[in-house]
N, C-alpha and C positions, 0 to 999 in steps of 0.2 A: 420899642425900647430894649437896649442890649441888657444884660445883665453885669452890673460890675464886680459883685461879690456871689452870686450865685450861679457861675459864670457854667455854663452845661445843661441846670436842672431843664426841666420840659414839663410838657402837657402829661406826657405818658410818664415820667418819673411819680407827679405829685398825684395818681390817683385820683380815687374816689375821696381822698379824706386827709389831709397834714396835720400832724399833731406839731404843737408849739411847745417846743423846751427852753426853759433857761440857760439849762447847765447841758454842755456836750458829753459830757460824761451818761447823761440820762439818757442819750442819741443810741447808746450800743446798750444800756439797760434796755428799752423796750425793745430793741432790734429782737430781743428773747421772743417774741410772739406774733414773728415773721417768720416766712419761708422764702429762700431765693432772694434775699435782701443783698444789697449793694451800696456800698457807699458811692452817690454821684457829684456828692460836694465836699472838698473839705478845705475850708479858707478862713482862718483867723476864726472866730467865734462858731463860725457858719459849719456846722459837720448835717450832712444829709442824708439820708438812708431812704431808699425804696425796694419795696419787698411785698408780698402778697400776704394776704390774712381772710383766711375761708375761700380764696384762689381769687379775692378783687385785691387789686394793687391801693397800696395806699402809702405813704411818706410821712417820714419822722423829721424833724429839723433844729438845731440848736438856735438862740435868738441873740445869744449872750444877756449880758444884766442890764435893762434900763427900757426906752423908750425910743433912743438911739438906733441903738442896734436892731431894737426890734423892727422898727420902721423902714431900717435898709430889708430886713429879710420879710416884711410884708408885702410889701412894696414889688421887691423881684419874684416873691412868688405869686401873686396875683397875675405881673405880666406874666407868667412863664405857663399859665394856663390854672393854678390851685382851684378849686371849687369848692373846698369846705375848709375852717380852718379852728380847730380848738385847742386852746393853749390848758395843758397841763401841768402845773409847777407848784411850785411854794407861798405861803404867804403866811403873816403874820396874827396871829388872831387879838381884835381890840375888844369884842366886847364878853362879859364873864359865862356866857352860857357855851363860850365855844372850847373847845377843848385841843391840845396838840392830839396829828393824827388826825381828826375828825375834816368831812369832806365840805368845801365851799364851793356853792357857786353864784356867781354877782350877775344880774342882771343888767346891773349899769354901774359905772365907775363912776367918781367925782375924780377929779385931779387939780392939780395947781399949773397956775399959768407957766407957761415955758415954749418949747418945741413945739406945742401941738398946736397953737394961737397961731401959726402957720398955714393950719390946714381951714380951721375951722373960729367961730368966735368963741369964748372961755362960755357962754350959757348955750355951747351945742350939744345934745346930750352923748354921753358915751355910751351905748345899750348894745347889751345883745340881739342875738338872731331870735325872736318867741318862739319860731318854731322846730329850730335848733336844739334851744336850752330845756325845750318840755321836751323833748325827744330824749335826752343824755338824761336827765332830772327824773322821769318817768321811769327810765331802766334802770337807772341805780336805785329810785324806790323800788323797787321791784326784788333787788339784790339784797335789800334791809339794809340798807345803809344809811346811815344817819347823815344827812345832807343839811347844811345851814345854808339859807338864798337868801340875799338883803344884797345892802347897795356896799359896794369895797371903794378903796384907793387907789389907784393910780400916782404912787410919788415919783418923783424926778432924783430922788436921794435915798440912799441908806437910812444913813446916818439923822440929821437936826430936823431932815424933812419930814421922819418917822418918829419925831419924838425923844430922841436917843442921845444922850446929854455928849456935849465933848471937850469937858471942860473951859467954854468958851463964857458963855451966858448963863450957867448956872442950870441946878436939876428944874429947878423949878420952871423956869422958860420950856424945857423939855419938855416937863410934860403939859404947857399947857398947849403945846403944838399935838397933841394927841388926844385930851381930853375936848378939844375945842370939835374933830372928827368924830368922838364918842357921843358927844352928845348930840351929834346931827345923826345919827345912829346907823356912822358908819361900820362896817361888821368885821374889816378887815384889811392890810394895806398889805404891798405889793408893788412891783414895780415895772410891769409890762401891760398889763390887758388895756388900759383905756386905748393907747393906740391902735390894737386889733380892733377893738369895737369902732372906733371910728372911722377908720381907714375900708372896713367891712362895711359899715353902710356908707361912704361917698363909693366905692366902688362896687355893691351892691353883690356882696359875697356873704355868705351865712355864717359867722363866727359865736364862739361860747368859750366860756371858760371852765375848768373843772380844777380845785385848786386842793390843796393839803395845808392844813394849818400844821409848821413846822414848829412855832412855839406860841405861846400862850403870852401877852403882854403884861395880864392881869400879879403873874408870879415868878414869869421870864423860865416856866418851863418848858424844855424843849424836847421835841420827838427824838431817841436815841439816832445811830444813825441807818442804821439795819432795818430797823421798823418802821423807819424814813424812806430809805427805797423800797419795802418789801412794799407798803400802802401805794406809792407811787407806781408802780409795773401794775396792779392789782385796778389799779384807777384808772390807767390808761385803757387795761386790755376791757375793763367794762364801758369806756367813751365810747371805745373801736367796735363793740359788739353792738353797742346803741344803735350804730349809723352805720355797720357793713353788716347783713343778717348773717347770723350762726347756719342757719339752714335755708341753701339754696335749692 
């Protein structure tokens, strides 16, 4: 299969390891903790970076916002050769013991029907890689980081699908689109990882996520924006030391 939007990348671009972005802008944030980086993609949402870290090669990649987008940029980087793939970005935190700032990571996603009833039937599960996610989970224990692990979201929406009134249906409808998630004790929503997970186990690739809670639902407080990228680079470079060793 040709690549239609990640039209170049390779086996030797994507390393040992692809970090999953939402935001292209975060593509040249972590570019900071490479050497000999190059940009080999850059197409609509899609910006690519590869570049070495402790001298193994490894790839950064933008995904844009949704399930969508993600799916084209899984998809061609699986065929193009990827071997690991952890998405590190943003999410919302639902339940009150989580804090903005503070590190997520979901084993498994719930979602809502949509796009993905395509691939798969709506009771298949979304999960990560176990040996993946204790591997990442493990090293940031290790770093003292406070890490929250429970089951997250995977929405298809911003906005009504997270709870977020628009003056359509009223606050109330809102929130019971979010309390209805709470109380199945989901931890957190988002808008990308179910499909990494899924598409990683029907193509039998090791995927995880490692997430930043950007705001709190419970108070609608949010991570400044400074403090927002400084955790994000800081998060990333501890995924990448997880699974490329510091000392060869």
């Amino acid at each position: 299969m040709s690549n239609h939007h990640l039209s170049g990348f390779t086996k030797e671009h994507a390393g040992e390891l692809t970090i999953l972005v939402g935001d292209p802008a975060r593509v040249h944030l972590f570019s900071e903790l490479l050497t000999d980086s190059t940009v080999v993609v850059n197409n609509r949402e899609f910006i690519a970076v590869s570049g070495l870290f402790n001298k193994q090669r490894i790839s950064i990649i933008s995904t844009g916002i949704g399930v969508g987008s993600t799916e084209i940029a899984v998809i061609e980087l699986i065929a193009s050769g990827a071997k690991r793939l952890v998405r590190v970005g943003g999410c919302g935190a639902w339940q009150d013991q989580v804090n903005p700032g503070d590190i997520i990571m979901n084993h498994a996603m719930a979602r809502g029907t949509g796009m993905l009833s395509a691939y798969v039937p709506d009771n298949y599960p979304a999960v990560a890689d176990p040996l993946l996610f204790n591997q990442i989970y493990q090293y940031l224990s290790k770093h003292n980081k406070c890490i929250h692990t429970g089951i997250g979201l995977t929405a298809e929406g911003f906005y009504l699908s997270q709870g977020r009134d628009l003056n359509l249906f009223g606050q109330s409808h809102a929130e019971q689109v979010m309390s209805y998630w709470q109380q199945r004790k989901i931890l957190n929503a988002e808008m990308e990882t179910a499909v990494i997970y899924l598409l990683g186990a029907l193509y039998q690739i090791p995927v995880a996520n490692c997430l930043v809670a950007h705001v709190s639902r419970k108070n609608n407080q949010w991570v400044g924006n400074l403090d927002y990228q400084s955790t994000h680079l800081n998060t990333a470079q501890l995924v990448i030391e997880s699974i490329i060793p510091t000392q060869l």
